[in-house]
N, C-alpha and C positions, 0 to 999 in steps of 0.2 A: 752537224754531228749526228741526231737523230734521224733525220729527216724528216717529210711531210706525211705526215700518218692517212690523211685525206689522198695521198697518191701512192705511197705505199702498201698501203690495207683498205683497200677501199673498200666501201657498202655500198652498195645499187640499193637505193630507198627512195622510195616516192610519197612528196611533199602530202602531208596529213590531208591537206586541202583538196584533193585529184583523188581522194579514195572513194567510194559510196560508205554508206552506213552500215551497210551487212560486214565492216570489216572492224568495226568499233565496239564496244565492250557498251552493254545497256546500261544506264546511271541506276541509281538505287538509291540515291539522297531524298526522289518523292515518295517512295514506299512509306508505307503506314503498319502498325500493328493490327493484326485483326481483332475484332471482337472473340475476348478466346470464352464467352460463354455460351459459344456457337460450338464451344468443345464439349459441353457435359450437358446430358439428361435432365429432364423434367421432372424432379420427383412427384410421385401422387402425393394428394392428401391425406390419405391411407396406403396403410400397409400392405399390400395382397400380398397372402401365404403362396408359396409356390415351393417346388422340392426342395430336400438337405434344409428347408428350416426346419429346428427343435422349440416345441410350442410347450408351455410349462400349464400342465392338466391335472386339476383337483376337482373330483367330483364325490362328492358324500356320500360316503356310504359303499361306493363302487373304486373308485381308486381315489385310496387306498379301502382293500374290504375291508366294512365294520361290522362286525360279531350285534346278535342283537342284545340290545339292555345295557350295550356300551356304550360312553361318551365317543363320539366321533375326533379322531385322531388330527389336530391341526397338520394345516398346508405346508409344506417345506419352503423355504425363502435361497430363494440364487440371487447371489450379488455378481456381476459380469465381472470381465476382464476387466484390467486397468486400462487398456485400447479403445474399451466398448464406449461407447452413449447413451446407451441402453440403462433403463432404470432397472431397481433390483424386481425382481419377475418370481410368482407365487405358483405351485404345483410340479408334478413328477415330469419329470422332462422327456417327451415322446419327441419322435424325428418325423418330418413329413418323409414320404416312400416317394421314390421315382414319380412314377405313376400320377402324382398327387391326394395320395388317400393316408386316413392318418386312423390310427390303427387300436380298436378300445375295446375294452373287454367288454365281453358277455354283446358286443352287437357286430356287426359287418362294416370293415373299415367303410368310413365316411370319406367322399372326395371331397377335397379342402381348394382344391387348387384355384388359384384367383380370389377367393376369399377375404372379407376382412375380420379381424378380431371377434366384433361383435357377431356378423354371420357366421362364424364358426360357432361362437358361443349359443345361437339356437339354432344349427341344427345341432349340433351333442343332445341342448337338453327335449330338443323335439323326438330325434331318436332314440332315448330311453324313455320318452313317454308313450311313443309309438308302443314299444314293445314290454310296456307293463312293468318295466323295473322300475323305475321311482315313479313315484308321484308330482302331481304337478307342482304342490307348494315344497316338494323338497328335492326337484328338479333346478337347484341353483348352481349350474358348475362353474369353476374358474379357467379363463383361457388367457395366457399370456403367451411373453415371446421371450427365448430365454437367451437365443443367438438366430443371428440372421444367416441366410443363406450367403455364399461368396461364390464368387467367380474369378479361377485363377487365368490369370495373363504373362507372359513372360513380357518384360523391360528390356532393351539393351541400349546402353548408355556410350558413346564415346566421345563426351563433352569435357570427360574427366584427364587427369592427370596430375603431376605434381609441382606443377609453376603456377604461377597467377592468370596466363594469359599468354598472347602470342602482342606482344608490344616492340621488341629492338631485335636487332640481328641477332645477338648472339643470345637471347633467349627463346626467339624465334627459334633458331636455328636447332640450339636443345631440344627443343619443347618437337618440336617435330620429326626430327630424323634420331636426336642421341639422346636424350633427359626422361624419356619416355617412349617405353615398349607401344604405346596408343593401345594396348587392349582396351578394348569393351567392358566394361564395367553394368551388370544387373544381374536378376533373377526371377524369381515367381512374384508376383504381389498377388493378394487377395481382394480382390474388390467386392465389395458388400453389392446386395440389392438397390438397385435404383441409383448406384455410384458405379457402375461398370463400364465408364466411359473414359475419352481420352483425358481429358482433364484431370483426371483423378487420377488416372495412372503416372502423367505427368507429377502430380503433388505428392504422390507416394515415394518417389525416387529421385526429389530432388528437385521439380520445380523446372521451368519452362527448358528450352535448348541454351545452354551456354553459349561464348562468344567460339569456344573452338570446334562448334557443331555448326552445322548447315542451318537455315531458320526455316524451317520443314518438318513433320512428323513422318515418318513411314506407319502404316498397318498394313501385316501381310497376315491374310484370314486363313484359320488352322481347319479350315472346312477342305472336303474329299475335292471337290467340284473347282474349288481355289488355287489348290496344287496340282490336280490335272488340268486345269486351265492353265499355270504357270511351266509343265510341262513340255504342252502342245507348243506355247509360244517361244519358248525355247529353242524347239522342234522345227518350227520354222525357221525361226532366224538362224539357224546352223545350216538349215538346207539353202537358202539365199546365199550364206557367205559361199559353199561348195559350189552353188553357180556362179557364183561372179568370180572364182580363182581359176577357171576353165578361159578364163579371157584375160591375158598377161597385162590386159592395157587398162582393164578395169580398177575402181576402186571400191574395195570393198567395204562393205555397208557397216555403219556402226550400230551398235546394238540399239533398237529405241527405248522408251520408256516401256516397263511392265505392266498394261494395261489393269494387270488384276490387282496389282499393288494400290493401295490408295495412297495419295499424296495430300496431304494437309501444309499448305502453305503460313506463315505466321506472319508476312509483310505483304502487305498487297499495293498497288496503286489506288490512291484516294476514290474514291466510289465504289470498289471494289468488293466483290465477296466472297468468300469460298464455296459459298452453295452447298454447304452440309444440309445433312439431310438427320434426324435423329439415327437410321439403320448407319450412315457412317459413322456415328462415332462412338455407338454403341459396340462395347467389346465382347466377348463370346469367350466361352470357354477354351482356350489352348491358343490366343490370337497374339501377334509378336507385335508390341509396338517397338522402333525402331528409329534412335537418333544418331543418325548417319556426321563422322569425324569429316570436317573440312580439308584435312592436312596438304591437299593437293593445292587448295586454293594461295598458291605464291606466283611470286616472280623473284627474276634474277635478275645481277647486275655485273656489268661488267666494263671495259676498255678504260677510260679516268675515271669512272665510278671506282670504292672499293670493292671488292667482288663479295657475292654471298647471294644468300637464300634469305627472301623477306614476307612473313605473309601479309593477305589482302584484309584490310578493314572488313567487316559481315553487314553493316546496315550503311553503310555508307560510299561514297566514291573517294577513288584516288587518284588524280593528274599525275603527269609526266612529273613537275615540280613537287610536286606531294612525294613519288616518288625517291626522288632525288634528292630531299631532306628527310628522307627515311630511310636513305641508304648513309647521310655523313656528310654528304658532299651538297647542299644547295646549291643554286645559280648563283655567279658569281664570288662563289669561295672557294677555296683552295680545294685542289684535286687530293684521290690520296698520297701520299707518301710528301707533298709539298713540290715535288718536282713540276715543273711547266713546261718542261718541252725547250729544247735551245741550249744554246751555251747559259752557265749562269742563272739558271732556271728560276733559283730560289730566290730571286728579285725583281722577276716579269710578275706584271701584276694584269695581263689579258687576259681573261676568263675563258673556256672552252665554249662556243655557242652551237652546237651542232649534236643533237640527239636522235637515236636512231630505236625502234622498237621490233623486234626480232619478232613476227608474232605469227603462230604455227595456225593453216588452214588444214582444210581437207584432202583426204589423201598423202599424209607424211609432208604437206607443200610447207611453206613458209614466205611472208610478205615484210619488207623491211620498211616501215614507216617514218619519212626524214621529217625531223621536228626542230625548224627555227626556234633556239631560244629566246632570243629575241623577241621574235612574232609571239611567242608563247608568253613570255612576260605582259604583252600588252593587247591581246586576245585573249579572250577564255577560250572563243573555238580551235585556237591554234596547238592549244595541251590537250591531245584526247585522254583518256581515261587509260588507266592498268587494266589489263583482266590478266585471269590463273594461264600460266606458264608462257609469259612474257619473258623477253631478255631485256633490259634496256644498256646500250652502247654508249658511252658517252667519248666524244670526239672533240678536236677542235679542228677547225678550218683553216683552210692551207696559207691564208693570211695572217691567221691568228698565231700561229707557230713563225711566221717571218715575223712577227712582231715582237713576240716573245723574244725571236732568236735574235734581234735588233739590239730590242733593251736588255739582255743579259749580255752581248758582248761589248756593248757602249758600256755599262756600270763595271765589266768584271775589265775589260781592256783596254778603255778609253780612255778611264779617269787615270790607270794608272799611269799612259803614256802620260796626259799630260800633268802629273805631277811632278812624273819623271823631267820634263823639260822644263 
């Protein structure tokens, strides 16, 4: 009544076994975390002033002026932010200037820049003694810090959303196309001195890549030379694709990686390192770190699978059978709807063995990979792995449907003739 799906619909698929590797999806179960303190800066021992810090300066006599034959006016007390670390800091609150010079009355701004507390602290009282305003036993100024310098960076986040996760079909399915718009979620953060690194920006906004983000950082650097580099390269790869459409038979080139972009990987292969260097991961005024949304990373299901959109595990691998109990339907359990193909269906209990893998090459191509369930059950090599925008097919064999269609018309037609007789 149905027919033989295996001759009616046929798939030209070649056995997993006859492929090379260039057509298999890379595993990822040996990937490792990296060392993520290979993400953030060395702090020094000391503090070095450098610009936009406001240093907190009491000097007697001179700021604040004291009149003479007067007691000398106590130092004012700054307690920080609730945010801050910082202890509470003594004196009138000057700002370091661009430049590095920080700025006092009655002498010539001083350059401060690279400095630590205590060398701040003599030269002020060296340069009022230079220049005859106090004396040496009453040359005791106060140098504190009353807020550090920051470095702003913008965040962009798209790890976010409003499910738990991408786990079953149908919240898969939300979570990626319908339950969430996927915008970007971030802003500016502020990173303090000697915290102006990846790691920090990471911790400021939430803490490493969730499961629905790539396990990857971006940084794209907000310097002139960075964006004209990203330009040019642009520039190029548009005038390639315009040569290779001048040849109807060519196939044009897909965009490569963005050289200027830096890539921070967060799973490596065991031995492995990312080779940061401190200039990578130090962040710079106006620089985008960037956590790039997965949402492409699925595959689909279709033929006796039930049909839909399922995404791909991030640290791990997924087989054909992984698969195929993450769509409903395991090996050797019931298809969807319950139907088996034949007269009678809903009483053939022969399993569908024939799996086929839709999986899109180069150039618009696509290659159909035939997977013995069978072989697969009792092989590991014979299940190759899922990768992102897979279809898997599920079939039965042109015997397995005479089998079916055997025992559903013996139990629906058989028994009754001979009860009848």
């Amino acid at each position: 009544m149905t027919g033989c799906s295996a001759l009616t619909q046929p798939i030209e698929g070649v056995p997993a076994a006859r492929l090379p590797q260039d057509f298999f999806a890379k595993p990822k179960n040996d990937l490792v975390p990296v060392d993520i303190s290979q993400l953030s800066l060395e702090p020094p021992r000391e503090y070095l002033i450098g610009p936009d810090d406001i240093l907190g300066v009491y000097i007697e006599g001179v700021l604040p002026f004291n009149p003479p034959n007067q007691p000398p006016e106590p130092p004012p007390v700054n307690f920080p932010d609730a945010e801050s670390v910082l202890p509470p800091s003594i004196g009138y609150p000057i700002a370091v200037q661009e430049d590095g010079s920080l700025a006092l009355p009655l002498v010539e701004p001083l350059n401060v820049d690279g400095l630590t507390l205590d060398q701040v602290r003599d030269a002020i009282r060296d340069t009022y003694i230079d220049n005859d305003i106090l004396r040496p036993e009453k040359a005791r100024p106060i140098v504190t810090i009353i807020k550090e310098r920051t470095i702003d960076v913008i965040v962009i986040r798209e790890d976010g959303g409003g499910t738990g996760g991408l786990t079953t079909q149908n919240l898969g399915s939300q979570f990626i196309r319908g339950g969430s718009d996927r915008s970007g979620s971030g802003g500016l953060v502020k990173l303090k001195a000697y915290q102006n690194d990846i790691l920090h920006a990471l911790v400021e906004t939430g803490g490493l890549p969730g499961l629905n983000a790539k396990n990857q950082v971006k940084v794209l650097r907000a310097s002139k030379a960075n964006q004209k580099a990203r330009e040019d390269f642009l520039a190029r790869f548009r005038a390639q694709r315009r040569a290779a459409m001048l040849d109807p038979c060519a196939c044009l080139p897909q965009l490569p990686e963005d050289p200027t972009v830096l890539r921070i990987p967060l799973r490596l292969p065991p031995g492995e390192s990312p080779n940061l260097t401190s200039e990578d991961v130090t962040l710079k005024e106006g620089d985008i770190v960037y956590i790039e949304s997965r949402e492409t990373e699925v595959f689909y299901t279709g033929g006796l699978l039930p049909g839909g959109e399922f995404p791909l595990p991030r640290d791990y691998d997924l087989d054909v059978l992984g698969a195929m109990a993450l769509a409903g339907t395991g090996v050797y359990g019931r298809v969807g709807g319950g139907s088996m193909g034949g007269l009678g269906g809903n009483v053939a209990t022969i399993p569908p063995g024939k799996l086929f893998i839709l999986r899109k090459t180069d150039c618009g191509g696509q290659i159909a990979i035939e997977i013995d369930l069978t072989k697969a059950i009792n092989d590991p090599r014979s299940r190759p792995l899922v990768q992102a925008g897979d279809t898997l097919i599920l079939q039965y064999k042109c015997e397995e449907e005479l089998l079916n269609f055997g025992l559903g018309t013996f139990f629906t037609y058989g028994i009754r003739e001979l009860l009848n007789n």
